[in-house]
C-alpha positions as CSV (number, residue, x, y, z in Angstrom):
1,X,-0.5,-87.2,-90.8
2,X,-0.9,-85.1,-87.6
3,X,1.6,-82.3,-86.5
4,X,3.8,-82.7,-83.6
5,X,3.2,-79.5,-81.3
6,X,6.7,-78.4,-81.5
7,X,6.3,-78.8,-85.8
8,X,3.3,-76.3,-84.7
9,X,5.1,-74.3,-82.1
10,X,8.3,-73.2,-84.4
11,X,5.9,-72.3,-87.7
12,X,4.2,-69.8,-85.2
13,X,7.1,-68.8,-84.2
14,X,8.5,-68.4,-87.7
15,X,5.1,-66.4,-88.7
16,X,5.2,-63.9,-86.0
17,X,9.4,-63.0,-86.3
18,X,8.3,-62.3,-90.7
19,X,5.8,-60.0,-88.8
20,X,8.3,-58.8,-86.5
21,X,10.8,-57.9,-89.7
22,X,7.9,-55.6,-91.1
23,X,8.9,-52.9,-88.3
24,X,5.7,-52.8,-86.2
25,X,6.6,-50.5,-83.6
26,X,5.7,-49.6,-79.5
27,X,2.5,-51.8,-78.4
28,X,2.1,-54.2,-81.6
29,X,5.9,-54.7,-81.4
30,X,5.9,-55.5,-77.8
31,X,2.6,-57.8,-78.0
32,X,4.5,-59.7,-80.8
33,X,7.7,-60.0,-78.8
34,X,5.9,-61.5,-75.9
35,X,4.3,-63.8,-78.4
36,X,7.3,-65.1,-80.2
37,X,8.9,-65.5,-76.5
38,X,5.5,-67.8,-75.8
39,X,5.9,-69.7,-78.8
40,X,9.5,-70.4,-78.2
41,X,8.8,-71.3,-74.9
42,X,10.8,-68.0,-73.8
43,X,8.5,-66.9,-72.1
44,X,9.4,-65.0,-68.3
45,X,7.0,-66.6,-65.5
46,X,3.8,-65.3,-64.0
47,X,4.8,-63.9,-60.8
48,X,2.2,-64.8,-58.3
49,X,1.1,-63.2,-55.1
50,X,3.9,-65.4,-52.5
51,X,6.3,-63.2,-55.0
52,X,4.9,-60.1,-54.1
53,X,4.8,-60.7,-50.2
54,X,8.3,-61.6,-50.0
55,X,9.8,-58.2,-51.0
56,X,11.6,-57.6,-48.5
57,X,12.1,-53.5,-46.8
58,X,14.0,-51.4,-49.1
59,X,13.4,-54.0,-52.5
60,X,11.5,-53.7,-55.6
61,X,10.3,-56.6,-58.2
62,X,9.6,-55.5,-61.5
63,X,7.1,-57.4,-63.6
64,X,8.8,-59.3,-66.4
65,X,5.5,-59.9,-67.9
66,X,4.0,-56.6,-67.7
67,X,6.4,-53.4,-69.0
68,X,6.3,-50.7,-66.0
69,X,4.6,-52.7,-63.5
70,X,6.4,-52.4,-60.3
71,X,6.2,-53.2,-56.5
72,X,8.4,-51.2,-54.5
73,X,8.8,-51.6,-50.5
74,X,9.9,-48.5,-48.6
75,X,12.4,-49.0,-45.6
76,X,9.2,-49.4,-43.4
77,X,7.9,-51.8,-44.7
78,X,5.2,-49.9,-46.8
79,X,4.6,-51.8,-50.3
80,X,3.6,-49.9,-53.3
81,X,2.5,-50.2,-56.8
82,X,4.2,-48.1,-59.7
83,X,3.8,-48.1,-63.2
84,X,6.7,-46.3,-65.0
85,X,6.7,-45.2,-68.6
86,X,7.9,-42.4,-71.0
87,X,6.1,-39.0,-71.4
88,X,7.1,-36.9,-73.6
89,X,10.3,-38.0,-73.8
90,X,11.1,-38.4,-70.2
91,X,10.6,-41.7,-68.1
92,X,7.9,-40.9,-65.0
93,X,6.5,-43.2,-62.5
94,X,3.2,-43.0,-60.9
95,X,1.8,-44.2,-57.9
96,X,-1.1,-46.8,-58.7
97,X,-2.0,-47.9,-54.7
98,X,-0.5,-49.3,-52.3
99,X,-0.2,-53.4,-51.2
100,X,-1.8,-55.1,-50.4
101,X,-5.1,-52.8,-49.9
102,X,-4.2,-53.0,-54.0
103,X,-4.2,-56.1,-54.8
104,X,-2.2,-58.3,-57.2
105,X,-5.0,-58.7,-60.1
106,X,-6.3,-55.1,-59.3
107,X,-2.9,-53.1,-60.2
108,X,-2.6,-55.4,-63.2
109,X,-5.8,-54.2,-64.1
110,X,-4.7,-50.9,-63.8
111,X,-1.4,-51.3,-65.5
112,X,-3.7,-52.7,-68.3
113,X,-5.7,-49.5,-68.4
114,X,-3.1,-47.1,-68.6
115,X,-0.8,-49.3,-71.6
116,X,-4.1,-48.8,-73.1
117,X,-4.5,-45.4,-72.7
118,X,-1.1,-44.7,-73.6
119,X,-1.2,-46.4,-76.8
120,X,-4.5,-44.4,-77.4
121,X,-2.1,-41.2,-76.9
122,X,-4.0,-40.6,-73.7
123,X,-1.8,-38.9,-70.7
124,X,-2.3,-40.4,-67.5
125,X,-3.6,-38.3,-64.3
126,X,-1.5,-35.3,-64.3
127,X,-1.7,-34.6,-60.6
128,X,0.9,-37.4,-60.2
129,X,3.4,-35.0,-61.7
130,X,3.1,-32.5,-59.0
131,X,5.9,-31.9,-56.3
132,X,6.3,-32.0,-52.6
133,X,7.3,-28.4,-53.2
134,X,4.3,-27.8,-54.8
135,X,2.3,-29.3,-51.9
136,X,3.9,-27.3,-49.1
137,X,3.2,-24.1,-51.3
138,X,-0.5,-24.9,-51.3
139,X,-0.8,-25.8,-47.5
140,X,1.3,-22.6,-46.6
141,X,-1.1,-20.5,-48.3
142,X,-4.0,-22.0,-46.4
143,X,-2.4,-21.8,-43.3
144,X,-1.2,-17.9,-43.5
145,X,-5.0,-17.2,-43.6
146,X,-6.3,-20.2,-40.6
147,X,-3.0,-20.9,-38.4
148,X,-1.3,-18.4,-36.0
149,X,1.8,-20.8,-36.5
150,X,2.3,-20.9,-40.1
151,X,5.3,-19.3,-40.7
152,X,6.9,-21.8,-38.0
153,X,5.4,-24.5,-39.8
154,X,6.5,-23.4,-43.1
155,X,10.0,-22.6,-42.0
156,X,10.0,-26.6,-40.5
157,X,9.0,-27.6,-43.4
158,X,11.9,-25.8,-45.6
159,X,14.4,-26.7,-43.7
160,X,14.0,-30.2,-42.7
161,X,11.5,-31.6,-45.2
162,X,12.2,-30.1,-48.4
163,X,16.0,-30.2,-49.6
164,X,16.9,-33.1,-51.2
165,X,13.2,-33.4,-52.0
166,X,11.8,-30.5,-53.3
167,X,11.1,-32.2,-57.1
168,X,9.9,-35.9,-56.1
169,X,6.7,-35.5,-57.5
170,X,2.9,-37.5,-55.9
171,X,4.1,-40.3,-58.1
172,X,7.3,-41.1,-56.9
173,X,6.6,-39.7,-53.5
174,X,7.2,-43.0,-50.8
175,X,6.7,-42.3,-47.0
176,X,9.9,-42.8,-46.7
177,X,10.3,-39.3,-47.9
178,X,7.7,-38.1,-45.3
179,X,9.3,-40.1,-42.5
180,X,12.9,-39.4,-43.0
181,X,13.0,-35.9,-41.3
182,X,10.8,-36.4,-38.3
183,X,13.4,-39.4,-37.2
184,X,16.4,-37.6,-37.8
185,X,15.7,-34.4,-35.6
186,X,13.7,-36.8,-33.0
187,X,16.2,-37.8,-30.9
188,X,17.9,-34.3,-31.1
189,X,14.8,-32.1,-30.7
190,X,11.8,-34.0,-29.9
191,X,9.8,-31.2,-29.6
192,X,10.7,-29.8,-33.1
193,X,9.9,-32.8,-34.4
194,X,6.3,-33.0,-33.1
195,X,5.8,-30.0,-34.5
196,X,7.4,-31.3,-38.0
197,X,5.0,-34.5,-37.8
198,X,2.0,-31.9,-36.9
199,X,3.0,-29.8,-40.4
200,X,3.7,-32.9,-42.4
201,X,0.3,-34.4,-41.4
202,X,-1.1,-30.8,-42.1
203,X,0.4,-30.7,-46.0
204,X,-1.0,-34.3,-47.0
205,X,-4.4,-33.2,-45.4
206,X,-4.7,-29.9,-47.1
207,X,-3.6,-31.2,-50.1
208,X,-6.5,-34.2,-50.1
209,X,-9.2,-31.5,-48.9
210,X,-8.0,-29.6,-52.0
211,X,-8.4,-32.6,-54.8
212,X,-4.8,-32.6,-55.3
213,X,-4.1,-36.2,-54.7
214,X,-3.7,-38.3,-57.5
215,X,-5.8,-41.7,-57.8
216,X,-4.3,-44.4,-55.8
217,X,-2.5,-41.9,-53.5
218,X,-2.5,-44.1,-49.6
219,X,-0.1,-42.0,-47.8
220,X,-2.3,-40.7,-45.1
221,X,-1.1,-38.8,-41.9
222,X,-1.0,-41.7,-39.4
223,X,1.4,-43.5,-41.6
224,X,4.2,-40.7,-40.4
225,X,6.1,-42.1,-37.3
226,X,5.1,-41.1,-33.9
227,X,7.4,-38.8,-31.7
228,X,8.2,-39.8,-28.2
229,X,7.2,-36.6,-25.1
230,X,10.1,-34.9,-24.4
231,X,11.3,-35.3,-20.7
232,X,10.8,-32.0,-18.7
233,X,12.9,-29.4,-18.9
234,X,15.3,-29.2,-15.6
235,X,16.9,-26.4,-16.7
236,X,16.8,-22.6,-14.7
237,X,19.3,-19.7,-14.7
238,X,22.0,-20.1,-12.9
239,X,23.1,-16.9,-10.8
240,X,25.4,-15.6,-13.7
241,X,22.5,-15.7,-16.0
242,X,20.7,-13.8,-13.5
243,X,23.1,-11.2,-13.5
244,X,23.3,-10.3,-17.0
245,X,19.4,-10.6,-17.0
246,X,19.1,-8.3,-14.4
247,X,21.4,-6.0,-16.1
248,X,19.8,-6.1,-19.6
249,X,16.6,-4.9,-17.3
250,X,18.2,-1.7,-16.7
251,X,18.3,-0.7,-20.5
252,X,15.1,-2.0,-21.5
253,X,12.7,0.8,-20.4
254,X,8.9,-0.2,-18.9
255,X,9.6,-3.8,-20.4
256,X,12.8,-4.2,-18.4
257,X,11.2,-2.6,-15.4
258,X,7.8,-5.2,-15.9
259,X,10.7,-8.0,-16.3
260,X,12.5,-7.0,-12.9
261,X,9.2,-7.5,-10.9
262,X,8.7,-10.7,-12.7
263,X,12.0,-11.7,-11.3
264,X,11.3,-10.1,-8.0
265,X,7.9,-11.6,-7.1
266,X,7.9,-14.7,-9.3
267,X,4.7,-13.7,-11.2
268,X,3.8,-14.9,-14.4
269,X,4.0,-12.7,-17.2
270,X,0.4,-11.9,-18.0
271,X,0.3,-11.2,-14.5
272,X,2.9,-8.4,-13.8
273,X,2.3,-6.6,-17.4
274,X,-1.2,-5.8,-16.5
275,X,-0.5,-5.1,-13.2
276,X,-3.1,-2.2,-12.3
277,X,-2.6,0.4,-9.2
278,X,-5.8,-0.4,-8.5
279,X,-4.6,-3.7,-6.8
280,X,-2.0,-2.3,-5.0
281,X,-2.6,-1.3,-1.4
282,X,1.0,-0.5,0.7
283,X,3.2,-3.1,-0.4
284,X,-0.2,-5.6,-0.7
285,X,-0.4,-6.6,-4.3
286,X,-3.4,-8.6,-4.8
287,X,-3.8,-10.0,-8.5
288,X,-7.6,-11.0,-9.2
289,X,-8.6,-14.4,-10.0
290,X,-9.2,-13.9,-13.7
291,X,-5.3,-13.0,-14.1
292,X,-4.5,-16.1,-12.8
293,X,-4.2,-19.6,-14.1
294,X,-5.4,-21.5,-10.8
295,X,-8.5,-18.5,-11.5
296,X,-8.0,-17.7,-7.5
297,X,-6.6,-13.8,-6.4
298,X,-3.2,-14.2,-5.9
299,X,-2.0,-11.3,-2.8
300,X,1.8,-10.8,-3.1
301,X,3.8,-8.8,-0.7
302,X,6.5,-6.5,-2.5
303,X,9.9,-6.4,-0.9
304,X,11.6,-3.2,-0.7
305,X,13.2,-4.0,-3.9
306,X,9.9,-4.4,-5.8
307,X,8.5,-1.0,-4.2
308,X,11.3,0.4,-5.9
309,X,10.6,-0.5,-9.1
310,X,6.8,0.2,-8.6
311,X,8.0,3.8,-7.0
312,X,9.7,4.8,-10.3
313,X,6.4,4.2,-12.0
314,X,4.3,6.5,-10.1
315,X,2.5,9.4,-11.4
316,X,2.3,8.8,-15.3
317,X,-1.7,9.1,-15.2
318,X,-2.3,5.6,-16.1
319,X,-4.6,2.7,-14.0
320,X,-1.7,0.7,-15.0
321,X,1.6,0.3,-13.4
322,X,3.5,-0.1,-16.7
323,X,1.3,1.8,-19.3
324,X,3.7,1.4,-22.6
325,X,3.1,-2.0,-22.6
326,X,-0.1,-2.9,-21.0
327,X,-2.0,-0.6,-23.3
328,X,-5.5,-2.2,-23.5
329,X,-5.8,-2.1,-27.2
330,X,-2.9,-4.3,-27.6
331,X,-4.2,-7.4,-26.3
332,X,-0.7,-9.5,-27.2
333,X,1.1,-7.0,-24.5
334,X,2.3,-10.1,-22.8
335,X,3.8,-11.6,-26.0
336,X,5.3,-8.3,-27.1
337,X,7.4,-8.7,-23.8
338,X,8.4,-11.9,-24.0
339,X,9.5,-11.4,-27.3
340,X,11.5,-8.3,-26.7
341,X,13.2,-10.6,-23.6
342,X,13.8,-12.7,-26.5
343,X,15.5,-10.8,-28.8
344,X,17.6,-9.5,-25.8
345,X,18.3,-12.8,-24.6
346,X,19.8,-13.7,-28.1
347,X,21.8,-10.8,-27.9
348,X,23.6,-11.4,-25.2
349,X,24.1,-15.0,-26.0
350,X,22.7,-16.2,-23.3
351,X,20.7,-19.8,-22.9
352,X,17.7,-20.2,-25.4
353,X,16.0,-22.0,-22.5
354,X,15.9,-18.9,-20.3
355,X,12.8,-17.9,-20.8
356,X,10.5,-15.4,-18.7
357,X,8.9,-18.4,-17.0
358,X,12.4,-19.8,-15.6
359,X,12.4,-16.8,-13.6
360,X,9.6,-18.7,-11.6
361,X,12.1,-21.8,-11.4
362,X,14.8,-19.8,-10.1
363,X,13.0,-18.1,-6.8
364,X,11.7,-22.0,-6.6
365,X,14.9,-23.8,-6.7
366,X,16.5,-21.0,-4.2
367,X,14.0,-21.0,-1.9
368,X,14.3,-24.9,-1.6
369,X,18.1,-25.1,-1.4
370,X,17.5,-22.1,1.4
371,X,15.3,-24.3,2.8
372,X,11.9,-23.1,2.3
373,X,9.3,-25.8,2.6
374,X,6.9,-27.1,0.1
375,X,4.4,-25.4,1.3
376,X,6.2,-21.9,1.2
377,X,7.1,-22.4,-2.3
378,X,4.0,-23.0,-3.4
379,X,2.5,-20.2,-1.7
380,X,5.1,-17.5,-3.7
381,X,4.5,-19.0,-6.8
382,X,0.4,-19.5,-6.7
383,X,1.0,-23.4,-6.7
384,X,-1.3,-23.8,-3.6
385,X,-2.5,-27.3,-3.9
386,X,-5.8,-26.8,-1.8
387,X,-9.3,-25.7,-3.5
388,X,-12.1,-24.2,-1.3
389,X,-11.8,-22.7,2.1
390,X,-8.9,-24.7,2.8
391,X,-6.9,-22.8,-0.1
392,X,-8.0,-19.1,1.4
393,X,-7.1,-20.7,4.8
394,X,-3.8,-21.5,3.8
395,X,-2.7,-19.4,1.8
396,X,-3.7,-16.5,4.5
397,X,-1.6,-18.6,7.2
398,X,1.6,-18.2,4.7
399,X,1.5,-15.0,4.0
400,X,4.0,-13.8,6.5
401,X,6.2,-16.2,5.9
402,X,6.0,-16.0,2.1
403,X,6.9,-12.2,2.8
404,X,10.0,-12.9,4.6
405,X,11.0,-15.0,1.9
406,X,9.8,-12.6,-0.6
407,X,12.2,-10.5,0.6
408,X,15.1,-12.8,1.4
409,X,14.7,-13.3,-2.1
410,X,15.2,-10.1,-3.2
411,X,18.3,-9.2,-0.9
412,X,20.1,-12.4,-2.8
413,X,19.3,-10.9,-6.5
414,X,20.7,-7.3,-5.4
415,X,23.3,-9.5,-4.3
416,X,23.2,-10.6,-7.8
417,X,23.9,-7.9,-9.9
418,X,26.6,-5.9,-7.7
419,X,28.4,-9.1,-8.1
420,X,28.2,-10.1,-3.9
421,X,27.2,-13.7,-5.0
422,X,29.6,-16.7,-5.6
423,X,28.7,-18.4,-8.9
424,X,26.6,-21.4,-8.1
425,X,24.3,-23.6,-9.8
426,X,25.6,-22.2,-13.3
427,X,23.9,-23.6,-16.4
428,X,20.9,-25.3,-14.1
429,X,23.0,-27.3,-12.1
C-alpha cells in the first residue's frame, strides 16, 4: 500500500527535528531548520527579481531564504547588495555590488560563497572594514605631496564630510553618505560645495588607484550630485569700506603703500607689486604686455595722488618700486600681499568679499554712476575690447580722457578717508 505524500512529508519532518534535538549548531543547524520548515510546508518564498525592483528609495528587503542577504536602496535611488554577519563577535555588513549591474542570481552566488567561507572559518575581504576616516587620511597624504590645495581640501572634508561619519566603514558606506554634505552647503555656498564634490571625488579615486576598494565597491565619482555655477558676484566696497581700507594702508608698510596704488590706478595685483621704475616715465606708467592678462602694455597715467605714493618710494636702490615685496626670489610676492590684505581684512571685520580685485569694481562702478562711458571704463581697467591696431588706436585716443578720470578718481578717495564723502552704496548697493 502506497504512502500518501503528506504520510511522507511529516516522517521527514519527524526525522530531521530527532536530528535537530542532537544540538547541531551554526550552518548544519540552520540547513536543518530550513529543511524541517520545507517539509512542513513552512517554508518563506523565493523572492524573485519584480521583488527586488520594487524597493522603493530609502527601503531594504532582507532575504528570508538566505541569512544576511540584503538589498538596501539609498534615498537616491541607488540599490545595493549587503551580506551581514557576525565577526568576531560583532555583526558587520559588507558591500557585495550594487543592483542591478549585480544581479539577482549573481549576489546569491556570492552570499553562497561567503556562508561557505565562513563556515570554513575563513574571514571575508578585510578592506570592507576600513573607514571613511581612514580613506580621507590616505588621500590627504597623497595630496600634501601633488596638490597646492590640500589642506583646503582636507579641512572641507573634516568639517563637512566626516562627523557623524568618521567610522562607517567601505562596507556599510552608501552614497548617501557621500552625497549628504555636498547638498546641504549647496544652496548656501555653492562654490564650497564644488570644491567639496572635487575632494570627495578626489578620496574615492585615490583610494581605488591605491587597491583599497573592497570587491564589489560601485561608488564611483559621478555618482556624487552635481553643483549648480554660482551667479556672479555683484558685490564691491562700498565708500565706508573704502575708508577703513584706505586707512589700514597707512599701517601696512610697502604692502599698504602697493595696496594704495592698486586702489588708485585700478591695476591688478601682479601688476602694481612688480611695478619696476624702469616703466615709469613722468607720471606715464606703462606695464608690459607679459604683466598683463589681455598680454597687451597697459600705459596708466598716475594722478597726483599716485605720484605721491610712488614719491615716498624713491631712492631705496632697487629696479623695483616696492622692493620688500617684489623681491625676485619670491615668486608668490603677489599672493603674500593678498594674503596680508587678508588677514587685515579679517581684522577689521570687514566683508570677506572685499578682496584686492574689488578694488577694480569700485573705480568701475564710480566711474559709471559719474558717468564715464563704456569705453572709458574699459580703457582704466585694461578691458579694451579691440585686438590689433584698432586696440593701440583706441586705447591711445582714450588716454586723456582716462587721465582725467584717473584723477577724478583719486580726488573722490582722498575724499574718502578725511571723511568729505556721504556714505553711499554701502555693502555693494
Amino acid at each position: 500500500m502506497s504512502r500518501s505524500t503528506s504520510e511522507i512529508r511529516a516522517e521527514v519532518a519527524s526525522l530531521i527535528e530527532q536530528a535537530i534535538a542532537l544540538g547541531p549548531r551554526k550552518e548544519l543547524r540552520n540547513t536543518l531548520v530550513r529543511a524541517l520548515e520545507i517539509a512542513k510546508g513552512n517554508a518563506p518564498k523565493e523572492l524573485t527579481q519584480l521583488h527586488y525592483d520594487r524597493v522603493g528609495r530609502g527601503a531594504r528587503l532582507a532575504d528570508p531564504v538566505r541569512p544576511g542577504l540584503i538589498m538596501k536602496s539609498s534615498k537616491t535611488g541607488l540599490k545595493r547588495w549587503t551580506y551581514r554577519t557576525e565577526v568576531n563577535g560583532k555583526q558587520r555588513e559588507m558591500t557585495l555590488g550594487h543592483y542591478p549591474e549585480m544581479s539577482v542570481a549573481e549576489a546569491r552566488d556570492k552570499w553562497a560563497t561567503l556562508r561557505s567561507q565562513r563556515g570554513r572559518g575563513e574571514r571575508p575581504d578585510t578592506k570592507a572594514d576600513i573607514s571613511l576616516e581612514q580613506l580621507v587620511d590616505h588621500y590627504t597624504t597623497w595630496a600634501s605631496d601633488n596638490l597646492r590645495s590640500w589642506q583646503a581640501n582636507d579641512r572641507l572634508l573634516r568639517q563637512h564630510l566626516l562627523p557623524g561619519r568618521e567610522a562607517v566603514t567601505l562596507g556599510e558606506l552608501d552614497i548617501d553618505h557621500l552625497s549628504a554634505p555636498i547638498t546641504a552647503i549647496q544652496a548656501k555656498t555653492p562654490q564650497q560645495a564644488r570644491k567639496l564634490r572635487s575632494a570627495i571625488a578626489g578620496v574615492l579615486t585615490q583610494a581605488r588607484k591605491g587597491g583599497l576598494l573592497p570587491k564589489g565597491f560601485a561608488i564611483t565619482p559621478s555618482m556624487l550630485p552635481e553643483v549648480d555655477t554660482a551667479k556672479p558676484r555683484t558685490w564691491h566696497p562700498g565708500t565706508k569700506d573704502l575708508r577703513a581700507f584706505l586707512e589700514a594702508t597707512t599701517e601696512m608698510g610697502d604692502v599698504g603703500k602697493a595696496l594704495r596704488l592698486i586702489a588708485l590706478t585700478g591695476v591688478r595685483l601682479r601688476e602694481a607689486v612688480e611695478m619696476r621704475w624702469d616703466e615709469v616715465e613722468g607720471n606715464r606708467w606703462t606695464i608690459p604686455a607679459e604683466r598683463m592678462k589681455a598680454n597687451r602694455p597697459h600705459v596708466v597715467i598716475l594722478s597726483d595722488a599716485a605720484m605721491a605714493v610712488l614719491n615716498a618710494q624713491r631712492d631705496q636702490g632697487s629696479a623695483f618700486v616696492f622692493p620688500s615685496v617684489s623681491d625676485p626670489q619670491r615668486p608668490r610676492s603677489a599672493d603674500n600681499v593678498s594674503h596680508a590684505w587678508a588677514n587685515k581684512r579679517d581684522a577689521l571685520g570687514l566683508a570677506q568679499q572685499f578682496t584686492l580685485h574689488t578694488l577694480r569694481k569700485a573705480l568701475s562702478t564710480w566711474v559709471a554712476e559719474s558717468g564715464g562711458t563704456r569705453d572709458i571704463r574699459d580703457r582704466l581697467t585694461a578691458h579694451t575690447v579691440a585686438t590689433g591696431i584698432d586696440a593701440h588706436y583706441n586705447q591711445a585716443e582714450l588716454t586723456v580722457p582716462a587721465a582725467e578720470w584717473w584723477q577724478r578718481w583719486a580726488d573722490h578717495l582722498v575724499a574718502v578717508e578725511v571723511e568729505n564723502v556721504v556714505l553711499i552704496g554701502e555693502g555693494g548697493t
